[in-house]
py3Dmol code that shows the C-alpha trace and the ligand (Angstrom):
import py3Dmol

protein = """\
ATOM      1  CA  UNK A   1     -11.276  21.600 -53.933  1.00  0.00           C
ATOM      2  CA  UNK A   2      -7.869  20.747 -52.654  1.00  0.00           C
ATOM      3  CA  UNK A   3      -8.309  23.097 -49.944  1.00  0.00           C
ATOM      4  CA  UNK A   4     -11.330  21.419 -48.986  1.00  0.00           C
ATOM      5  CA  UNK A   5      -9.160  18.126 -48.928  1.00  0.00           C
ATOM      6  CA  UNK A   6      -6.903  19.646 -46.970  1.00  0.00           C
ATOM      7  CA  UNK A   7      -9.480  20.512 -44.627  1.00  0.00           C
ATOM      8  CA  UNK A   8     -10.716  16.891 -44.481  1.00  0.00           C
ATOM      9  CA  UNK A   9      -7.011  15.362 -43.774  1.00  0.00           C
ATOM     10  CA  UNK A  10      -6.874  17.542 -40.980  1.00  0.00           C
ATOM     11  CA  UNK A  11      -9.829  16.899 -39.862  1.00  0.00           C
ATOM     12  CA  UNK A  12      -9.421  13.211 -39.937  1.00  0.00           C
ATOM     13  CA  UNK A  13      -6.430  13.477 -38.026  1.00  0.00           C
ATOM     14  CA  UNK A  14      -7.899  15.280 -34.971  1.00  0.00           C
ATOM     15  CA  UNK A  15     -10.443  12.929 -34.833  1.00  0.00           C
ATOM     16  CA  UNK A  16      -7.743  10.194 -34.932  1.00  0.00           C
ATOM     17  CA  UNK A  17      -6.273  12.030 -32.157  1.00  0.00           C
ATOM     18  CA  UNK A  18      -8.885  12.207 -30.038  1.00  0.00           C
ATOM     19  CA  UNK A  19      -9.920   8.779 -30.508  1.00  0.00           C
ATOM     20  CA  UNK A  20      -6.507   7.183 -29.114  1.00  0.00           C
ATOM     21  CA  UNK A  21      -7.256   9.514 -26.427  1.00  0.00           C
ATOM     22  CA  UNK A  22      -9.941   8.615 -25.661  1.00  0.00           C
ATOM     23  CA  UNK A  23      -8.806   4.594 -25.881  1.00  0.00           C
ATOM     24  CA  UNK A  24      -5.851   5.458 -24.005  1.00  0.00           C
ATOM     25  CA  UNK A  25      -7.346   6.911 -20.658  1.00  0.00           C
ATOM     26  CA  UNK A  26     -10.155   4.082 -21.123  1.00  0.00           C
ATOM     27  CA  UNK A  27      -7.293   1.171 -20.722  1.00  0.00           C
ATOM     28  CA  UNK A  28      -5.736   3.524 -18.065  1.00  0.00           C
ATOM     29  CA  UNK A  29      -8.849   2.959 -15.746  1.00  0.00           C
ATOM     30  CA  UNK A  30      -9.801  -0.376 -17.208  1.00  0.00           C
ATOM     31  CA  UNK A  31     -11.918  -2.042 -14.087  1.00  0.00           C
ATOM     32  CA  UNK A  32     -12.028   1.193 -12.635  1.00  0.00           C
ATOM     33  CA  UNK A  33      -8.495   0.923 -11.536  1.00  0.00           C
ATOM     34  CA  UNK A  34      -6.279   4.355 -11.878  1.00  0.00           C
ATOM     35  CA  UNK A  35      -2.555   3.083 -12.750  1.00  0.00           C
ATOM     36  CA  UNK A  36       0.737   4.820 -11.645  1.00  0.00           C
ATOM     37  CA  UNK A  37       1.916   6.510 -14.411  1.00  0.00           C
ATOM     38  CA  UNK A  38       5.269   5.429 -14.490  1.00  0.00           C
ATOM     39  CA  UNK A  39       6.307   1.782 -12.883  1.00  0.00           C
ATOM     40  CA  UNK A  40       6.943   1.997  -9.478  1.00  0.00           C
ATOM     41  CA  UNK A  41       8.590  -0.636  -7.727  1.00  0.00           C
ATOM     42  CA  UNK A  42       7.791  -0.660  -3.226  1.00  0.00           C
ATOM     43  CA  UNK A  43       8.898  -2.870  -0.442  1.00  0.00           C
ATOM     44  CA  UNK A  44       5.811  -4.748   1.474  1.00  0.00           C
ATOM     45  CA  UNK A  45       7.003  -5.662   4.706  1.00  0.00           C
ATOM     46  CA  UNK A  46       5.456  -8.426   6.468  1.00  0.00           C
ATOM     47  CA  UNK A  47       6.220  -7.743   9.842  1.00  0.00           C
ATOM     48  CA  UNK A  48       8.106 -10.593  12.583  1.00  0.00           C
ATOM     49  CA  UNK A  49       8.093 -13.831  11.428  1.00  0.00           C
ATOM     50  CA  UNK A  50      10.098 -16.921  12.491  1.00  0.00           C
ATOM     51  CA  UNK A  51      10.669 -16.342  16.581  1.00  0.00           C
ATOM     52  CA  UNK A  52       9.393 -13.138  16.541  1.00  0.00           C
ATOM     53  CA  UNK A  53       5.953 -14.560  16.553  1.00  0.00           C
ATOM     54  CA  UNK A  54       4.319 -10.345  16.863  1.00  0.00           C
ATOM     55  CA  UNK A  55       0.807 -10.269  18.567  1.00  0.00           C
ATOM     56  CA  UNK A  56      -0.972 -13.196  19.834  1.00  0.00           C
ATOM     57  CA  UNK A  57      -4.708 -13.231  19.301  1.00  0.00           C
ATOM     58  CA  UNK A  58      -6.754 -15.170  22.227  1.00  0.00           C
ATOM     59  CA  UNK A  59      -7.674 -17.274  19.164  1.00  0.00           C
ATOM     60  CA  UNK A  60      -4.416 -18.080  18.413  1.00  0.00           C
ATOM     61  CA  UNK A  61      -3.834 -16.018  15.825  1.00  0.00           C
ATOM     62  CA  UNK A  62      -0.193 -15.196  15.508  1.00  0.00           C
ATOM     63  CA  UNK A  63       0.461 -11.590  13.813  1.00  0.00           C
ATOM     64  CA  UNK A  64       3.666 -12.661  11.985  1.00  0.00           C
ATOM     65  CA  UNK A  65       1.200 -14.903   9.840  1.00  0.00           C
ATOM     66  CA  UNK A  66      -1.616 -13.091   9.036  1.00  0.00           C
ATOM     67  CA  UNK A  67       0.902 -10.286   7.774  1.00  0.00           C
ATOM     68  CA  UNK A  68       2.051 -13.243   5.255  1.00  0.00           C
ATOM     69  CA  UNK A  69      -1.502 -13.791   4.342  1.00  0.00           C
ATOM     70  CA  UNK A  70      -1.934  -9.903   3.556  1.00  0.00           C
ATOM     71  CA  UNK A  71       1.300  -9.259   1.899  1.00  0.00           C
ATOM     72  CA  UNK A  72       0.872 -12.199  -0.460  1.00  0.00           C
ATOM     73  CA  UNK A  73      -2.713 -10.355  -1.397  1.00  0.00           C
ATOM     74  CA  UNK A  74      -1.078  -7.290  -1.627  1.00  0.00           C
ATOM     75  CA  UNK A  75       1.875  -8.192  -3.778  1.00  0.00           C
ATOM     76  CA  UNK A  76      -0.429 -10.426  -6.038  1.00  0.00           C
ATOM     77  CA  UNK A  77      -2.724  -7.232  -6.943  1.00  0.00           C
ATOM     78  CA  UNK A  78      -0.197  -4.739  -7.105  1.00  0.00           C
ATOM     79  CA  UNK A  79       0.968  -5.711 -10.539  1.00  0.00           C
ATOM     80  CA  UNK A  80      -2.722  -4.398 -11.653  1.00  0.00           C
ATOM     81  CA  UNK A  81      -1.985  -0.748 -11.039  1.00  0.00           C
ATOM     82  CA  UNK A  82       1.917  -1.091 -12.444  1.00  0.00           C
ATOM     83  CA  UNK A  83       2.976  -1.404  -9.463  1.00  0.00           C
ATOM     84  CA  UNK A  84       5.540  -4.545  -8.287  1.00  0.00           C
ATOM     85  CA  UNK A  85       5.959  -5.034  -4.889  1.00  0.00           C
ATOM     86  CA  UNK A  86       8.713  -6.751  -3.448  1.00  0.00           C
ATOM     87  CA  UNK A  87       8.437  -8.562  -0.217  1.00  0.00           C
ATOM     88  CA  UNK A  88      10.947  -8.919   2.500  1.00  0.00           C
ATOM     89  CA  UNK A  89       9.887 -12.879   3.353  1.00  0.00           C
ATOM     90  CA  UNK A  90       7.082 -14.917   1.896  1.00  0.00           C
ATOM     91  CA  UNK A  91       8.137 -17.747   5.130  1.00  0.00           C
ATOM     92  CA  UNK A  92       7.464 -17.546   8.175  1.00  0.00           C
ATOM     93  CA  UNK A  93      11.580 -17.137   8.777  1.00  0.00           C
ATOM     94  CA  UNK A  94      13.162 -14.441  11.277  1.00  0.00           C
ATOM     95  CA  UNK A  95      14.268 -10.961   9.116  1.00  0.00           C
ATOM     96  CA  UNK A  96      16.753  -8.904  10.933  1.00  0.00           C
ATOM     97  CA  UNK A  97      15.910  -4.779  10.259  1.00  0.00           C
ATOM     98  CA  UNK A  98      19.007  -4.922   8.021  1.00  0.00           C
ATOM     99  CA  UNK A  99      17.897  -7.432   5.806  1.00  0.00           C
ATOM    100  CA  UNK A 100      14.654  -5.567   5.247  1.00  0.00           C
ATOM    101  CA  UNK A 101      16.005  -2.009   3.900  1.00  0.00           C
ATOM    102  CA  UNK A 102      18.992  -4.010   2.371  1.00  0.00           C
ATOM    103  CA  UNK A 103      15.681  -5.731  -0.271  1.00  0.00           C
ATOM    104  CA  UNK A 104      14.402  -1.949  -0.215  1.00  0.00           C
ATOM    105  CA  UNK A 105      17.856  -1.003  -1.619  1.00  0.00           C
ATOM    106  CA  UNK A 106      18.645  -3.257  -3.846  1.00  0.00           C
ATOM    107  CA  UNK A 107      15.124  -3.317  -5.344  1.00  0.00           C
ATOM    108  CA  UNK A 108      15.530   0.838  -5.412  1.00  0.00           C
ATOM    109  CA  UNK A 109      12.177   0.990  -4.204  1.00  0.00           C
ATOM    110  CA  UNK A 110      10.501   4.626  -3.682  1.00  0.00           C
ATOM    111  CA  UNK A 111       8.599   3.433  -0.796  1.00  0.00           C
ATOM    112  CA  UNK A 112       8.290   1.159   2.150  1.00  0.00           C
ATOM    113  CA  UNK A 113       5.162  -0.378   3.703  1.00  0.00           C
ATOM    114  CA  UNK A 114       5.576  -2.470   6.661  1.00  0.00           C
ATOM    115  CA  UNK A 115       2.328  -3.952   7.710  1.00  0.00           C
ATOM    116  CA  UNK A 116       1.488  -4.905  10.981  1.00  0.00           C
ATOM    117  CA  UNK A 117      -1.775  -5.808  13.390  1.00  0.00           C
ATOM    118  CA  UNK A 118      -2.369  -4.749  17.049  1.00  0.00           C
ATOM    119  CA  UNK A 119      -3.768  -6.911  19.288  1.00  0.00           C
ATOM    120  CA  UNK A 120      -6.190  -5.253  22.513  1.00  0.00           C
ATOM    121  CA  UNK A 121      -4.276  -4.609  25.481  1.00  0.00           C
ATOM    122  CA  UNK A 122      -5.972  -6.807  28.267  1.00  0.00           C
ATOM    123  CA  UNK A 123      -8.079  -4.773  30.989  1.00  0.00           C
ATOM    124  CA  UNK A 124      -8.738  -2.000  28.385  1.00  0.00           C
ATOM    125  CA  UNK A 125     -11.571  -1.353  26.271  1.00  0.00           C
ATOM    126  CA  UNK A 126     -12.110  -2.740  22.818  1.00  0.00           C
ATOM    127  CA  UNK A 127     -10.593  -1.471  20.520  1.00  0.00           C
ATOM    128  CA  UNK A 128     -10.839  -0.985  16.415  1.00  0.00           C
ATOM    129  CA  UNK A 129      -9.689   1.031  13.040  1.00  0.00           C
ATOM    130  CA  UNK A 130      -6.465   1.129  11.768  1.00  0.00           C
ATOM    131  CA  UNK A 131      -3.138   3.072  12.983  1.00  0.00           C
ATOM    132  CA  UNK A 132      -0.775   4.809  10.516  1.00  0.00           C
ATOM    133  CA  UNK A 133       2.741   5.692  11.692  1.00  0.00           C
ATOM    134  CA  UNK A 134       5.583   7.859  10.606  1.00  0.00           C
ATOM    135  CA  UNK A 135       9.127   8.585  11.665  1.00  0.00           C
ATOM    136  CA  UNK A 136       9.480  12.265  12.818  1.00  0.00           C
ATOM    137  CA  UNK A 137      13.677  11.556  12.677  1.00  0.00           C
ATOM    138  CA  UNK A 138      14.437  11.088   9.147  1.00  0.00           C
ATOM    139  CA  UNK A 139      15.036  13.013   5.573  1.00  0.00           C
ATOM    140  CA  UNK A 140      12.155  11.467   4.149  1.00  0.00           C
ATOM    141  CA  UNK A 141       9.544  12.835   7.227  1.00  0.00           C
ATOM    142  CA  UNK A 142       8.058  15.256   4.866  1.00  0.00           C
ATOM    143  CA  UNK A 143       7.246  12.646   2.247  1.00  0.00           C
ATOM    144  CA  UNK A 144       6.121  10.005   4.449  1.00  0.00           C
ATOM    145  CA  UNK A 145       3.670  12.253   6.067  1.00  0.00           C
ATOM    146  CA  UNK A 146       2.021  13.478   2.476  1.00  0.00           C
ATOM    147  CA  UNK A 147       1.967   9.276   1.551  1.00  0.00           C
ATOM    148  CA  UNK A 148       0.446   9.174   5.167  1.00  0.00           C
ATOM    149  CA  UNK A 149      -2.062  11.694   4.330  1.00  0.00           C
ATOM    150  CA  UNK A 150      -3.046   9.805   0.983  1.00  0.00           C
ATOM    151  CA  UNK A 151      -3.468   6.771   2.798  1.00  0.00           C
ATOM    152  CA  UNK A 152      -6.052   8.152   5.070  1.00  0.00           C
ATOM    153  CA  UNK A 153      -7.815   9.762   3.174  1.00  0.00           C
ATOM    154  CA  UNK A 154      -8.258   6.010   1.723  1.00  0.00           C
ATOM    155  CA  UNK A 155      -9.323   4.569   4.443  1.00  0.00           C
ATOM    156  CA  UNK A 156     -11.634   7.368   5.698  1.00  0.00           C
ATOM    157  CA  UNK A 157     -13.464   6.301   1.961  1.00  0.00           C
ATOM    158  CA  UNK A 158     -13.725   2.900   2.878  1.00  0.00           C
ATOM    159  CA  UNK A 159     -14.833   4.505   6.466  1.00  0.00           C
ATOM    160  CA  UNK A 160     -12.111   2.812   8.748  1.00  0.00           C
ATOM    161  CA  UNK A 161     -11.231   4.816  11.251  1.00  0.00           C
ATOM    162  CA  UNK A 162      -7.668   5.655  10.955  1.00  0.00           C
ATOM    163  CA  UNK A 163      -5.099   7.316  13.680  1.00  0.00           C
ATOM    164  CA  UNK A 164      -1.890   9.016  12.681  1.00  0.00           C
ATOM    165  CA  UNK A 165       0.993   8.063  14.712  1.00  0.00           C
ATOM    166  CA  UNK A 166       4.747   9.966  14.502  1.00  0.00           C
ATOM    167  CA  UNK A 167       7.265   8.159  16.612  1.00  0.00           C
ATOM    168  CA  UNK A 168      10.620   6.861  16.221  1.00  0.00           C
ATOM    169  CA  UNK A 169      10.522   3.134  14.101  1.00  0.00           C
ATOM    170  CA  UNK A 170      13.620   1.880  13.519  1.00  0.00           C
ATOM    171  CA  UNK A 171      12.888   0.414  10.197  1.00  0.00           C
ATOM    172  CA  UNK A 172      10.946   3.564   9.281  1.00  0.00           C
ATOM    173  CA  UNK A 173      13.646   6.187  10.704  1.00  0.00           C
ATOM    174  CA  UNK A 174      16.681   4.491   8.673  1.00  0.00           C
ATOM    175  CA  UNK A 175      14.874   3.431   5.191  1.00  0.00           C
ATOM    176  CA  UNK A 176      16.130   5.894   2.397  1.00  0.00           C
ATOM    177  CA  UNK A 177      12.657   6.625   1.236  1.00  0.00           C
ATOM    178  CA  UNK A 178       9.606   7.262   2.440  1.00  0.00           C
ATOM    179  CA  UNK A 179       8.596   4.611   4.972  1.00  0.00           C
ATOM    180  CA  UNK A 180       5.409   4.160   6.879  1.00  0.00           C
ATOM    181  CA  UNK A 181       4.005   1.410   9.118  1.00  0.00           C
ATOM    182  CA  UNK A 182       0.134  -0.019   8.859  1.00  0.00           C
ATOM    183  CA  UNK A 183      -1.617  -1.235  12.075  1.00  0.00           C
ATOM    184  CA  UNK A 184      -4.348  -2.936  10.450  1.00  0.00           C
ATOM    185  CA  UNK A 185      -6.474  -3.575  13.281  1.00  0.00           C
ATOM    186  CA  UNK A 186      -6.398  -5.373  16.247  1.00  0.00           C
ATOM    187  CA  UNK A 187      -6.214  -9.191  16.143  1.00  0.00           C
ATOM    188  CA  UNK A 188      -8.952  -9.238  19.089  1.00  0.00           C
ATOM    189  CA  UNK A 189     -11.759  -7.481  17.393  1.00  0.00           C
ATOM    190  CA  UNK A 190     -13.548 -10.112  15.460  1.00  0.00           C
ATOM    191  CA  UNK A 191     -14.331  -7.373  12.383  1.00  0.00           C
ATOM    192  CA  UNK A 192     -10.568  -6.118  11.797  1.00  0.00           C
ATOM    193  CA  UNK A 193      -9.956 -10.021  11.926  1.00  0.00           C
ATOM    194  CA  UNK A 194     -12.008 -11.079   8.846  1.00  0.00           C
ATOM    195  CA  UNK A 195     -10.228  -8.203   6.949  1.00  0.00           C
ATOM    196  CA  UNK A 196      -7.246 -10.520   7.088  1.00  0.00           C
ATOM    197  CA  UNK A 197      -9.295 -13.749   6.617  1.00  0.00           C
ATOM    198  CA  UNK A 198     -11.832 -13.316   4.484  1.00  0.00           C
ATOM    199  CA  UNK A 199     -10.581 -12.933   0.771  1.00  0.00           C
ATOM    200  CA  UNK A 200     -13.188 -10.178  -0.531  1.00  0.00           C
ATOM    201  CA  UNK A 201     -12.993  -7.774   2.510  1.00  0.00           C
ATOM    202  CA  UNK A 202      -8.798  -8.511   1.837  1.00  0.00           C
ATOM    203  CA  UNK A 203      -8.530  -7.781  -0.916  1.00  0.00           C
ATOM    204  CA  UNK A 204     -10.851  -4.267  -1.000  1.00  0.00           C
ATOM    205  CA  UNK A 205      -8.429  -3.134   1.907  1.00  0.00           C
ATOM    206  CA  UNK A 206      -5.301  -3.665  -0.091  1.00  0.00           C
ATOM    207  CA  UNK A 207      -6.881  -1.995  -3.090  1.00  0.00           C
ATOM    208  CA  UNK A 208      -7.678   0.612  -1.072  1.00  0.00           C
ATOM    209  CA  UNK A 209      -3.861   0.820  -0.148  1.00  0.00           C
ATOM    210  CA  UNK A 210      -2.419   0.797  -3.661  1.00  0.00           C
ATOM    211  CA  UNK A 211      -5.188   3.384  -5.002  1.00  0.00           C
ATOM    212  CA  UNK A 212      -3.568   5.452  -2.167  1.00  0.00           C
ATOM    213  CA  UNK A 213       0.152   4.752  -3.359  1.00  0.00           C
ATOM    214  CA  UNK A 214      -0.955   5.640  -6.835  1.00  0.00           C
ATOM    215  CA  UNK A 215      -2.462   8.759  -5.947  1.00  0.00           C
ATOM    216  CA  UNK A 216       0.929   9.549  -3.995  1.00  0.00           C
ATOM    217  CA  UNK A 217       3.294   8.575  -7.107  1.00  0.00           C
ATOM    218  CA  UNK A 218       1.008  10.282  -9.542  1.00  0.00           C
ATOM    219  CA  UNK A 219       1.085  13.754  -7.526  1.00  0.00           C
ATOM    220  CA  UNK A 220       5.086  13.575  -6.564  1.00  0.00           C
TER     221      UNK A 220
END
"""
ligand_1 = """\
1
ZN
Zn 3.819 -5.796 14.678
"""
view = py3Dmol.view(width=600, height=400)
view.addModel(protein, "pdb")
view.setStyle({"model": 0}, {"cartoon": {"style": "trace"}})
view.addModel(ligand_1, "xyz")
view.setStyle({"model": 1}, {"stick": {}})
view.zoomTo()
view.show()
């Protein structure tokens, strides 16, 4: 008889076991959403800002806005995938190169987005999908290129057309950590617009972003 007890406490316990488990990975992809597995803190870089107005749309969009607009989003959601993102302005205020990494460094972040939107050169043919660019001149080329990879493959889900771009970014080539630029779009084409301006089709693009981040963290 005791043995049989035995047998039961053990048993009890597996299925105890298995039942936090179970709970555990359920609250890790509550809403569907995968979390990093250990807090990661990254720099979201709204690029320009104050006289450095960045691309002009014919509308009158100015770029150093609309990057406002999406890093807000971006920041706001990140917290749902343990994730805090820290931004280098929230105003529209001029942000030397300096100051930038110096809010990387201080915040010890592991990696630096900097997000940015074409606009169509005039005379040349519309253009759309997104452009993702690396630094081929720094320590952390390697790693930027696998996050680079990630993030494709995330947009090529969500069926944006993405382009890979090495060349040498300042703010990419001197960041001590893996540091990529987003050109999400050009200003001009009136579908990459509503990305930034309409909340919904925001908001999936910058999910799509942070699933990619997480998938990055999770693997390195
Ligand atoms: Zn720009």
């Amino acid at each position: 008889m005791q043995h049989q007890s035995f047998n039961k406490t053990i048993f009890n316990v597996i299925l105890l076991l298995l039942v936090c488990l179970y709970s555990c990975n359920k609250s890790k992809e509550a809403h569907g959403i995968i979390k990093a597995n250990k807090s990661l803190v990254i720099v979201v870089d709204a690029a320009h800002g104050g006289s450095d107005t960045g691309t002009i749309s014919e509308a009158g969009y100015f770029e150093k806005d609309l990057m406002i607009v999406l890093c807000n989003k971006f920041a706001s959601l990140a917290k749902e995938y343990n994730i805090t993102a820290v931004p280098t302005r929230t105003t529209d205020k001029n942000t030397t190169t300096d100051e930038r990494i110096a809010i990387a460094d201080a915040s010890e972040a592991a990696v630096f987005l900097s997000f940015h939107i074409n606009r169509i050169v005039p005379g040349k043919p519309v253009s759309s999908g997104y452009e993702i660019i690396v630094a081929d001149n720094t320590p952390f080329y390697v790693k930027s290129k696998e996050l680079a990879s990630q993030l494709i493959a995330g947009f090529h889900v969500a069926n944006t057309q993405t382009i890979y771009t090495e060349k040498n970014v300042i703010i990419l080539a001197t960041n001590a950590r893996p540091a990529i630029a987003i050109e999400c779009g050009f200003q001009d084409n009136p579908e990459d617009l509503a990305t930034i301006l309409d909340e919904k089709k925001l908001e999936v693009m910058c999910r799509g972003v942070l699933s990619s981040i997480v998938a990055y963290s999770n693997t390195h």
